[in-house]
Phi, psi and omega in degrees: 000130197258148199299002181277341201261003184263121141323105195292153187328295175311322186259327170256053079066237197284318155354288190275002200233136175278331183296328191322296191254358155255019143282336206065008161301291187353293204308286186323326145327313206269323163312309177267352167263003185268272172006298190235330210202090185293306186237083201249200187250107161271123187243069207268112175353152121110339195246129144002110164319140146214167198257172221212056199285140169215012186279164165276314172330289229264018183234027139281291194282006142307322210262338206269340187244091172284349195267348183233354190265021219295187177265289204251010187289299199246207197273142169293292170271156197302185183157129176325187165267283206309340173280311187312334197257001160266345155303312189279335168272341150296336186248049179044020177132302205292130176287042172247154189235020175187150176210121165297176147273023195253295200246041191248139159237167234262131048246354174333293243276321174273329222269338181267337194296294186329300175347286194279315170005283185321334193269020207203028195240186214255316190290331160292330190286286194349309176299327192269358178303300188303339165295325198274328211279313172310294155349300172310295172327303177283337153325312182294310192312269220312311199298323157313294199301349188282357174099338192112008165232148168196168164271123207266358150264323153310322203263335176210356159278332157312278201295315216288327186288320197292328179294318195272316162300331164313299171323325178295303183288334190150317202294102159337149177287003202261319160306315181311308161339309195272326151355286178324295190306292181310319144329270173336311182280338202277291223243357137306323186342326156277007181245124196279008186259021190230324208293155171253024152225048147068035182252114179332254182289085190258172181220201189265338167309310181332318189291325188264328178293325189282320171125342177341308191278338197285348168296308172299331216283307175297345162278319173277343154334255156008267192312311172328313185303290194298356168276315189312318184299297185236079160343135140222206179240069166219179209266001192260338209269337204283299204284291178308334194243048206243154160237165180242115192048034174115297198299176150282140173279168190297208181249311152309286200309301186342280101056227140303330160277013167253002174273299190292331149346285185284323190274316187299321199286010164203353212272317237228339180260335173286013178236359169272328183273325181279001168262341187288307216306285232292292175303337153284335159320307172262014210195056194274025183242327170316290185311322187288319190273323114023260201349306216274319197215103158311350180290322180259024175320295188294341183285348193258001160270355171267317191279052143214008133303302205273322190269001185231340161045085169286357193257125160227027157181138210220150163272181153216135176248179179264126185268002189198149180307153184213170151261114146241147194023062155078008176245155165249123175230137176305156155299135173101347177314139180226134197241167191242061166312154193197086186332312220256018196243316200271340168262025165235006209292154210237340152305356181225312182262158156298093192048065182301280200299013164286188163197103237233094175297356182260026181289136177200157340302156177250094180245094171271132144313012222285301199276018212054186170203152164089207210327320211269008193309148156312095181302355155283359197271049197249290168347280211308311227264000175280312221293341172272319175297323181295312181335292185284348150288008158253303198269337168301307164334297169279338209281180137238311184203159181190128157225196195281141191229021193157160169294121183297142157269166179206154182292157159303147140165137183274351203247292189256133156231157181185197230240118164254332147269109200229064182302101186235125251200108188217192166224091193271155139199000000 
């Protein structure tokens, strides 16, 4: 490896450290490595040596070659040797502590995508608008009632994605709280105001010693029974009765696909509608043009996709010795895309750190791309355009009442607090 490809300390660093990215330092990072070193080596105590895409190009032709690329050889999110080697010993050799369509490649990777698919494609959501539009309503209404002042991530960025997916899966209302909580602590984990025993330097091993997934596990278990028993017409009844070759899927897929469900299917769409709010806030000339023309709804829902990118790093390893950008990378080799680095690329986007809804075109990276695209996001991007097709109408103004805060966290991160100061009627 020749030394021009080691990523100097101070920045990576920051790569690994979660205050990074609810400071917002990362981006200056990501910034000087699009700059000087796109695709370079991070070489960090404690960690694995990996390589580091941050061009929006070269993490489409990363996301694009799933056959030289994998998923599922190593851990999907970063993680110490020390965390990586208590996953793998709890979990008989695999560095996963849950396995998914996250840490699944093909031939696995379609067959299970398929299971659901139908339920998350535009001719079904479609059927499902007038349920989400009601849901919408009522988020504004509470939000109204709060007087003109609220945390517009408690009072509605939270609740309002996680009610319509539960609706989706299955999940009694009764239930979402604890939904909620169990989210928070699993992609929190490093944030002592989210973790669930409130500990700073945590790693992914943690999630399973504290008991976090065996909570979801015990939950979905349960629901897992009762569909088999009792059919009903949600995506939880598709995952219990579901088969592979014949077979039944295990119990871990299982499982996890009640995991990734529950948790992806709303975690990643409340930090994009409390990243649009955040950007009309700070942005009133943005926030006047929305107001004038509704027509620019869907643009002010990708470009608050693209500007708060809550997926903000996926691993990926080489299944075969390579070329790439200008690197020679070994087999087993392990890389970092960095979403939220290719959605700020200055090759691409226009004045990237603005934030600007009529930006167009806008090919944000947000959902991935190629095998691994997000199967929600058809979902994500109605459940946002109705919200503002409830709440713009009534809105007259809105600014910052306090500082916004965002979660620790290297992997899914976003807006934890949104302090906000408005005027409805």
């Amino acid at each position: 490896m020749s030394s021009s490809a080691r990523i100097p300390d101070e920045h990576a660093v920051n790569l690994v450290d979660p205050t990074a990215y609810a400071d917002g330092r990362i981006h200056d990072t990501y910034a000087w490595l699009r700059a000087n070193n796109p695709f370079g080596r991070a070489e960090i105590e404690g960690f694995e040596p990996f390589w580091v895409a941050t061009r929006h190009a070269d993490i489409l032709e990363i996301s694009r070659q799933n056959a030289l690329f994998h998923n599922g050889d190593k851990a999907t999110v970063i993680s110490t040797k020390e965390a990586d080697a208590a996953v793998r010993a709890m979990m008989g050799g695999s560095p996963h502590l849950v396995r998914s369509l996250v840490q699944m490649d093909a031939p696995d990777h379609p067959k299970y995508r398929a299971l659901t698919q139908a339920w998350f494609m535009p001719p079904n959501i479609k059927g499902l608008e007038d349920r989400i539009r009601g849901i919408a309503r009522r988020a504004v209404d509470k939000m109204a009632a709060t007087g003109g002042e609220c945390d517009f991530v408690r009072e509605v960025a939270l609740g309002y994605p996680l009610h319509v997916i539960m609706e989706i899966l299955g999940v009694p209302e009764e239930d979402e709280p604890r939904m909620l909580t169990l989210t928070q602590e699993l992609f929190g984990a490093a944030d002592p105001e989210l973790a669930r025993d409130g500990g700073a330097k945590r790693d992914i091993a943690s999630l399973m010693r504290d008991g976090v997934i065996a909570d979801f596990y015990a939950y979905f278990t349960r629901m897992s029974a009762d569909r088999r028993a009792n059919p009903r017409d949600d995506v939880a009844t598709v995952i219990a009765n579901s088969t592979i070759d014949g077979q039944p899927i295990s119990e871990l897929e299982a499982m996890s696909y009640y995991m990734i469900v529950a948790t992806a299917g709303h975690d990643t769409t409340s930090s994009s509608t409390a990243g649009a709010l955040w950007g009309l806030a700070t942005h009133p000339a943005e926030f006047a043009k929305v107001k004038a023309d509704p027509s620019l709804i869907p643009g002010l829902v990708d470009e608050s996709i693209r500007w708060i990118s809550p997926v903000k790093t996926f691993m990926r390893s080489a299944t075969e010795a390579t070329e790439f950008a200008g690197r020679h990378l070994a087999k087993d080799d392990w890389m970092m895309l960095c979403y939220a680095s290719g959605n700020r690329d200055e090759a691409v986007f226009d004045d990237p750190a603005a934030f600007r809804i009529d930006r167009k075109p806008n090919r944000h990276l947000a959902f991935g791309y190629g095998a691994h695209l997000c199967l929600g996001q058809h979902l994500a991007k109605m459940e946002m355009r109705v919200l503002w097709e409830e709440l713009l109408p009534r809105l007259d103004s809105v600014e910052l009442n306090g500082e916004p805060k965002q979660s620790l966290a290297t992997f899914v991160n976003g807006p934890k607090t949104l302090p906000i100061r408005f005027k409805m009627h």
